[in-house]
PLY file of the C-alpha trace (Angstrom):
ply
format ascii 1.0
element vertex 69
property float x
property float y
property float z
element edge 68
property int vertex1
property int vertex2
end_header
11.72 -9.81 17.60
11.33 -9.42 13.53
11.13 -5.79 14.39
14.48 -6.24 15.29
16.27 -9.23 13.18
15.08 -6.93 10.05
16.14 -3.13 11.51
18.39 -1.24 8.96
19.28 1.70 8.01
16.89 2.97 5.18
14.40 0.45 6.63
10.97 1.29 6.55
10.51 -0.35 10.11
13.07 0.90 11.61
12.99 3.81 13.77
15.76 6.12 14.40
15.68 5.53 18.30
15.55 1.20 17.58
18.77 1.85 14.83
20.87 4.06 17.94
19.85 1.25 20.56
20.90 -1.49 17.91
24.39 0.40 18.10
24.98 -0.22 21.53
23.26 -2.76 22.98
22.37 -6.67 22.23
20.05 -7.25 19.74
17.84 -9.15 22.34
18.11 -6.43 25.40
17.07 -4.23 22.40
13.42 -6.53 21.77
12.74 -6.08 25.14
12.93 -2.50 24.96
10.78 -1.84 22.38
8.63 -4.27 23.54
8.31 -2.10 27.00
8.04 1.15 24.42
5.08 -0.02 23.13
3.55 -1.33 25.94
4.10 1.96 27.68
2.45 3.59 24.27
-0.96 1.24 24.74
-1.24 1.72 28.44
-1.28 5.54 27.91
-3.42 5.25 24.76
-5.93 3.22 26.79
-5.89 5.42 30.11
-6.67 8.54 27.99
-8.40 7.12 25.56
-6.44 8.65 22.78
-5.99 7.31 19.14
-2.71 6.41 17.77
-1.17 9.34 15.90
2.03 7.86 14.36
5.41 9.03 14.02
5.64 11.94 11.88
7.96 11.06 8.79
9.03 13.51 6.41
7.37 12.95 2.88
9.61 12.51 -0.28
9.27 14.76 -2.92
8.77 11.31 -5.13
5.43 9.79 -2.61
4.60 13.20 -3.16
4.27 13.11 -6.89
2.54 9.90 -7.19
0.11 10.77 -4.55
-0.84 13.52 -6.55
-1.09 11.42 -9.87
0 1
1 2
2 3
3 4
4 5
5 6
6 7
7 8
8 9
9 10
10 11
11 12
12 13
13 14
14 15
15 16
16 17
17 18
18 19
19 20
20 21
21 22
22 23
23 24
24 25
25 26
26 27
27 28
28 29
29 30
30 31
31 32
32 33
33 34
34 35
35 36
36 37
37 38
38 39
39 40
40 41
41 42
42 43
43 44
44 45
45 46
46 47
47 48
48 49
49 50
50 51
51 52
52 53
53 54
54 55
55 56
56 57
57 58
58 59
59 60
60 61
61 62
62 63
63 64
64 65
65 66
66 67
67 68
């Protein structure tokens, strides 16, 4: 549920899909659903025995620079 209470836009924890589901549906039919997401995302991690690989966010040119530094 903090997953949720704290979801904004520009928020680091946010997703994209969480921030459209916040939009049109109640904030606690919206914990739910995640918390199904991710369960669905650790049963298929565990039946295949795959790693986590992340959601793929696009870099800014500034975490770019200081990486490099």
């Amino acid at each position: 549920m903090a997953v949720v209470r704290f979801a904004k836009p520009g928020s680091k924890a946010a997703s994209a899909w969480l921030l459209a589901l916040l939009e049109r549906k109640p904030r606690k039919l919206a914990a739910v659903a995640l918390a199904n997401k991710m369960a669905c995302v650790v049963w298929a991690m565990m039946a295949t025995g795959e790693a986590y690989r992340g959601s793929k966010r696009v870099a800014t040119p500034a975490a770019g620079a200081a990486a490099a530094a």
